[in-house]
C-alpha positions in Angstrom: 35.5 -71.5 62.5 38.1 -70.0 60.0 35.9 -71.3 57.1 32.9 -69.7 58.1 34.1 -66.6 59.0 35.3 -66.4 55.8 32.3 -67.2 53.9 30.6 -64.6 56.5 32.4 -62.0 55.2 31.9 -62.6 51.5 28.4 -63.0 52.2 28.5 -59.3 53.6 30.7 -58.2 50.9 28.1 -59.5 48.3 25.2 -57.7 50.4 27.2 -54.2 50.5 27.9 -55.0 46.3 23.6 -55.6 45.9 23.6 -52.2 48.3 25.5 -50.4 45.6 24.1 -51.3 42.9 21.0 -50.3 44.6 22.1 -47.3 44.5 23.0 -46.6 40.8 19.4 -48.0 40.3 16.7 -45.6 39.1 14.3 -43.4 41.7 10.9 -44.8 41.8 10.0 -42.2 39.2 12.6 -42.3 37.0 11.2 -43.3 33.2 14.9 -44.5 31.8 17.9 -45.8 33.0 20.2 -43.5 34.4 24.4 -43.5 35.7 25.7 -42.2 39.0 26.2 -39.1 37.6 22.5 -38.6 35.9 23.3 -39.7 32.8 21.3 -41.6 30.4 22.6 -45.0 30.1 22.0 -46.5 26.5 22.6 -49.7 24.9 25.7 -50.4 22.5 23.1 -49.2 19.7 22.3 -45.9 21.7 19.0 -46.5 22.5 17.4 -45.8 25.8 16.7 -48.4 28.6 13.2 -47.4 30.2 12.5 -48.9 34.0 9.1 -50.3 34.9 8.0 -46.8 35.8 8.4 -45.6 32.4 4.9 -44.3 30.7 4.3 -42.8 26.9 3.6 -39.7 28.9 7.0 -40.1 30.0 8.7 -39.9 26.9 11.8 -37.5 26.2 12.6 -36.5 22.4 16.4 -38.1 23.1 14.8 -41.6 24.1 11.6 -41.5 22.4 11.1 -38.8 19.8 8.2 -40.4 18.1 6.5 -40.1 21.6 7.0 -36.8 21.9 3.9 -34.1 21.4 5.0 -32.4 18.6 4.4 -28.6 18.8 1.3 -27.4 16.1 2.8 -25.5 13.2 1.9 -21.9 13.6 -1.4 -20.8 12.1 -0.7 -20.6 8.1 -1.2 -16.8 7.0 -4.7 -16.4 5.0 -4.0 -15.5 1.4 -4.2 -11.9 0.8 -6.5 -11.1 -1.8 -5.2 -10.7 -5.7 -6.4 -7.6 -6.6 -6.9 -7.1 -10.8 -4.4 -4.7 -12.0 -5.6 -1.7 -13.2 -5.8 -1.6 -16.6 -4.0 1.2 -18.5 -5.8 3.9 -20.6 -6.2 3.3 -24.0 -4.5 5.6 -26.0 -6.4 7.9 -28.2 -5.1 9.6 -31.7 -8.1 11.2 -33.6 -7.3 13.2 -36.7 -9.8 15.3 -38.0 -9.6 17.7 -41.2 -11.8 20.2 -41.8 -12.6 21.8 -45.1 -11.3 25.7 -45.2 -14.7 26.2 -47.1 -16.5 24.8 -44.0 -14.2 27.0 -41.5 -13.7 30.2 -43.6 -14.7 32.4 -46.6 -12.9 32.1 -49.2 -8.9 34.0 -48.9 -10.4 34.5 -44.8 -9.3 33.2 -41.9 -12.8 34.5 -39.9 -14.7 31.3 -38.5 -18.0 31.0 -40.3 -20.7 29.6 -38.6 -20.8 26.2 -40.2 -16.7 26.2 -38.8 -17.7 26.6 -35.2 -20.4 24.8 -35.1 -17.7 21.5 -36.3 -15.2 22.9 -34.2 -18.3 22.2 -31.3 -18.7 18.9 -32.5 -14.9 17.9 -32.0 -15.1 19.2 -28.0 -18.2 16.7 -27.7 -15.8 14.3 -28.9 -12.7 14.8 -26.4 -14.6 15.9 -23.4 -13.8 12.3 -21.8 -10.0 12.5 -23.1 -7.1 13.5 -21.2 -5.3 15.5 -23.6 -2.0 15.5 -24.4 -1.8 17.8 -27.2 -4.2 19.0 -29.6 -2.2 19.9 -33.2 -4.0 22.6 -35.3 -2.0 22.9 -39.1 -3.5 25.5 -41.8 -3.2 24.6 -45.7 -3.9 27.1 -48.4 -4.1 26.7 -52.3 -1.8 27.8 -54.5 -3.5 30.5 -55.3 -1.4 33.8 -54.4 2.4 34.4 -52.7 4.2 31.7 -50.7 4.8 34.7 -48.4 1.2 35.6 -48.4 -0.3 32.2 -47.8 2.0 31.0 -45.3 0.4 34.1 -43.3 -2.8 32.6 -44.3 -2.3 29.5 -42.7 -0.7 30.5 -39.7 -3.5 32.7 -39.3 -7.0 30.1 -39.6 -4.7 27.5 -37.7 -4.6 30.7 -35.1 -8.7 31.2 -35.2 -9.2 27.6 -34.5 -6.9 27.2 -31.5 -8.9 30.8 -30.4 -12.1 29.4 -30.6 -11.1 25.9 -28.9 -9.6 27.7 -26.1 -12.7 30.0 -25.8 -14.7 26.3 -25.2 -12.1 25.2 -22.2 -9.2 23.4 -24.1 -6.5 24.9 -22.2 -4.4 27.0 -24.2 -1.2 25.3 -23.6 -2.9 22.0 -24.7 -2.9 23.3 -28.5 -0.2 23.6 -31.0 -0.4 25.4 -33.9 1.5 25.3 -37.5 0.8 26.7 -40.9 2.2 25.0 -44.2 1.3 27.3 -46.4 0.5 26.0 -50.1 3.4 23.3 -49.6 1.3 20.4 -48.8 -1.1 20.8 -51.5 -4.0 17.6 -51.9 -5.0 17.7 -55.1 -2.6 16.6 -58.0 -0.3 18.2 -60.0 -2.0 18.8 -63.4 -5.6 18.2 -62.2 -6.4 22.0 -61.6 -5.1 23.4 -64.6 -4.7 27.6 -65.1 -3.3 30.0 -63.5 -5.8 32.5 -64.2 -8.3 33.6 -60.7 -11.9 31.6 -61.9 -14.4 30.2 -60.1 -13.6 27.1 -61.7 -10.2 27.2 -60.3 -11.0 28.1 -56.9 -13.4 25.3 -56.5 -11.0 22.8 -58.4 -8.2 23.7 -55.2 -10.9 23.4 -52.4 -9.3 20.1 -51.2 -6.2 22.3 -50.4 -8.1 25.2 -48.4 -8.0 22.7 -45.2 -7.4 22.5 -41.4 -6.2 19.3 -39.9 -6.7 18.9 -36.5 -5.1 15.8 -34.3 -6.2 15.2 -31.2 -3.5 13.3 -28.5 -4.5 11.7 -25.4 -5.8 8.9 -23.4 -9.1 7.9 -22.8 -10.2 5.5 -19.4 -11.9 2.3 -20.2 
């Protein structure tokens, strides 16, 4: 009877060890393998053991990140538009010179006729520019005093800044300079005398001048 009761009592002991176990065992909806405490339980390679229960649907990212529905990257931003640069305006440097002949009498600095009606043709020209400056410099012949045509010249560059201002060139817009008979064109020994003639005065014309310069941009 000893014998028995002794291998009764193992037998229960083995029951109560199955009971335990039992108990460590996953719920009936538990996907993986789990401790007493609720942790995962993983192999000596750290990978996850799933129970029967265990579905794809039922995959965690620590077990089974390859399983896992991966969020969908955020909407990529739509490209904004590449707008041209604007291009810059062209720069614009017109030089014009006008004969004193065409502008003036001769030893005059009133605006003949002929002078305005260049002068007119020069605003036609600009009226799409955006000025700058506009440089007005009178020339005289050698004819007379240096005193006496530096006047000269100060006074027809004057006339000529009068009349563009009169046509809406603002006045600040236009500079004016006189040379006198410094800056003479022709060359020295090609208008020969000293003496007042016709001959001489028409020999210096080139010098009798006005040289306008016009300084500004113009749009495209």
């Amino acid at each position: 009877m000893k014998i028995q009761t002794t291998k009764y009592s193992l037998l229960v002991a083995a029951l109560l060890g199955i009971s335990s176990l039992a108990m460590a065992a996953p719920s009936n909806t538990s996907a993986y393998v789990v401790d007493g405490s609720g942790n995962l339980v993983k192999s000596g390679f750290g990978l996850c053991w799933r129970t029967g229960y265990w579905t794809p649907a039922m995959a965690i990212a620590e077990c089974d990140p390859d399983l896992v529905k991966k969020e969908a990257p955020p909407p990529a931003k739509a490209a904004e538009p590449v707008v041209p640069p604007v291009p810059a305006p062209k720069p614009v440097a017109e030089k014009v010179t006008l004969s004193a002949d065409t502008l003036y009498d001769f030893d005059k600095a009133v605006l003949r006729p002929e002078g305005k009606a260049k002068l007119d043709e020069l605003v036609g020209q600009i009226k799409d520019v955006k000025l700058e400056v506009i440089t007005a410099v009178g020339h005289a012949d050698r004819i007379g005093s240096v005193k006496y045509n530096q006047k000269l010249s100060e006074r027809r560059a004057d006339s000529v800044k009068t009349y563009l201002v009169s046509k809406g060139i603002e006045p600040n817009r236009v500079y004016t300079e006189g040379k006198g008979k410094s800056q003479p064109v022709t060359k020295p020994g090609q208008c020969k005398g000293n003496k007042v003639t016709k001959k001489l005065i028409a020999c210096l014309q080139p010098d009798r001048r006005v040289e306008i310069e016009v300084i500004g941009t113009k749009e495209k």
